[in-house]
C-alpha positions as CSV (number, residue, x, y, z in Angstrom):
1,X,10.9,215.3,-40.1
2,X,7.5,217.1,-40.0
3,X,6.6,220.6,-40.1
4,X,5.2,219.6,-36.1
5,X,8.7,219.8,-34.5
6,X,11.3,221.9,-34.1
7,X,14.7,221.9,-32.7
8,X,13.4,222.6,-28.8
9,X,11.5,219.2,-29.3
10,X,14.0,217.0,-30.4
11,X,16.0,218.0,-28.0
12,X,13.4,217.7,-25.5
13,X,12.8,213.9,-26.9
14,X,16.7,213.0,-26.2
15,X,16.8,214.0,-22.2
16,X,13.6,212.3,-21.9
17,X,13.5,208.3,-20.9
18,X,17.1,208.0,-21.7
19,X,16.6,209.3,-25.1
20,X,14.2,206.4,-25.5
21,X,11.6,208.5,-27.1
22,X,13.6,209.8,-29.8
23,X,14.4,206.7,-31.2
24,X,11.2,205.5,-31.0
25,X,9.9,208.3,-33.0
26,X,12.7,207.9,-35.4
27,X,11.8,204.7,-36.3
28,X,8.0,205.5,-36.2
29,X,9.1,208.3,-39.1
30,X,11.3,205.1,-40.8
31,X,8.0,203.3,-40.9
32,X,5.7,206.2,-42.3
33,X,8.1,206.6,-45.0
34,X,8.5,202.9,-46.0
35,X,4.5,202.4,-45.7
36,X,4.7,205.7,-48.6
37,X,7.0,204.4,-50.6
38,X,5.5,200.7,-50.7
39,X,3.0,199.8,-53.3
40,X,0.2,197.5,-52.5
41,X,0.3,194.1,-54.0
42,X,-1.4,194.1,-57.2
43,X,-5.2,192.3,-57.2
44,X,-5.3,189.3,-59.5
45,X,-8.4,189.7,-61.7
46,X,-11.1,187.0,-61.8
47,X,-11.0,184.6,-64.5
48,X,-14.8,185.5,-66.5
49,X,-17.5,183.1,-65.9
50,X,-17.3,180.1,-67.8
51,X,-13.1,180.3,-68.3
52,X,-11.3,176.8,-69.8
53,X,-7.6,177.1,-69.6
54,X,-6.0,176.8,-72.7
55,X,-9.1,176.4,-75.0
56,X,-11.3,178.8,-77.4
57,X,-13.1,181.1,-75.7
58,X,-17.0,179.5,-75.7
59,X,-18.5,180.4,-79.2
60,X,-15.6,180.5,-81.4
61,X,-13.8,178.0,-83.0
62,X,-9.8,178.4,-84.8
63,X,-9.9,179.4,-87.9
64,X,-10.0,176.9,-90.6
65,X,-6.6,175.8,-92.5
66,X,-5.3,177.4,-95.6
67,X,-6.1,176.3,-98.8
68,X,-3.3,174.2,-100.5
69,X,-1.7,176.9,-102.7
70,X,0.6,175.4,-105.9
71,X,4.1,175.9,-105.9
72,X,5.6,179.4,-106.8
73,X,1.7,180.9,-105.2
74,X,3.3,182.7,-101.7
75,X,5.9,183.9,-103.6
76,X,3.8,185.4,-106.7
77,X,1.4,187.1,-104.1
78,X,4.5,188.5,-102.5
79,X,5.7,190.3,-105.2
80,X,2.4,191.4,-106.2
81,X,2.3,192.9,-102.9
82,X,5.6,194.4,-103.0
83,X,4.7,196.3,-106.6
84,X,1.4,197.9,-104.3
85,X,-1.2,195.2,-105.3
86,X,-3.9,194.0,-103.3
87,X,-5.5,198.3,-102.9
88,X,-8.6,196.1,-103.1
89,X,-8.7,195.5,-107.2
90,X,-6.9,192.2,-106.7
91,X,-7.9,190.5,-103.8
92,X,-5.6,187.4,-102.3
93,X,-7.0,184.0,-102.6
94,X,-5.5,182.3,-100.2
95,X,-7.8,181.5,-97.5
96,X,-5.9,183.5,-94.5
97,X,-6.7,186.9,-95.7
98,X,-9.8,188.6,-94.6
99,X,-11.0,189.3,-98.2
100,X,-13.7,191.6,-96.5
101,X,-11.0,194.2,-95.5
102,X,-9.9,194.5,-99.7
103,X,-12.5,197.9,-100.4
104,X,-12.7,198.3,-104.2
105,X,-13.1,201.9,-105.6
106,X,-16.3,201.4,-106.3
107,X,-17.1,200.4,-102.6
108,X,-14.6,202.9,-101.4
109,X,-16.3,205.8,-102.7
């Protein structure tokens, strides 16, 4: 209940109108406390000017296919990888990696 009332005016609100105004502010204190404990409905953001569903965003394109690598090639550069190659002395070659992200010593320092 709030700080408003006390004792003398609930009582006062059950011998009036039957008692009719105490449950009517009952439920009115029901409803405040439902309306604080509901969120609002979450607003559904704009798509941004220009939006195709399900294609590239405008000005890019996917990225081009790997590079046919011979047999026994994933498997090499996995091992490699495993012993701590690739610190940017041996950079991969086969078309997916970013060869701009392999920093050499030299480049490093």
């Amino acid at each position: 209940m709030s700080d408003d009332f006390d004792v003398d005016d609930v009582a006062a609100m059950r011998r009036e109108n039957g008692g009719k105004d105490f449950r009517l502010f009952m439920r009115q204190q029901i409803a405040d406390g439902k309306a604080r404990r509901e969120k609002p409905a979450p607003v559904k953001q704009p798509k941004p000017p220009g939006y195709r569903p399900g294609a590239w965003p405008a000005g890019t394109r996917p990225p081009d296919p790997l590079k046919p690598q011979p047999p026994g090639a994933w498997d090499a550069a996995l091992d490699r990888f495993r012993r701590g190659g690739y610190g940017g002395h041996d950079p991969c070659h086969c078309g997916g990696c970013d060869t701009t992200s392999h920093d050499t010593e030299e480049t490093a320092s």
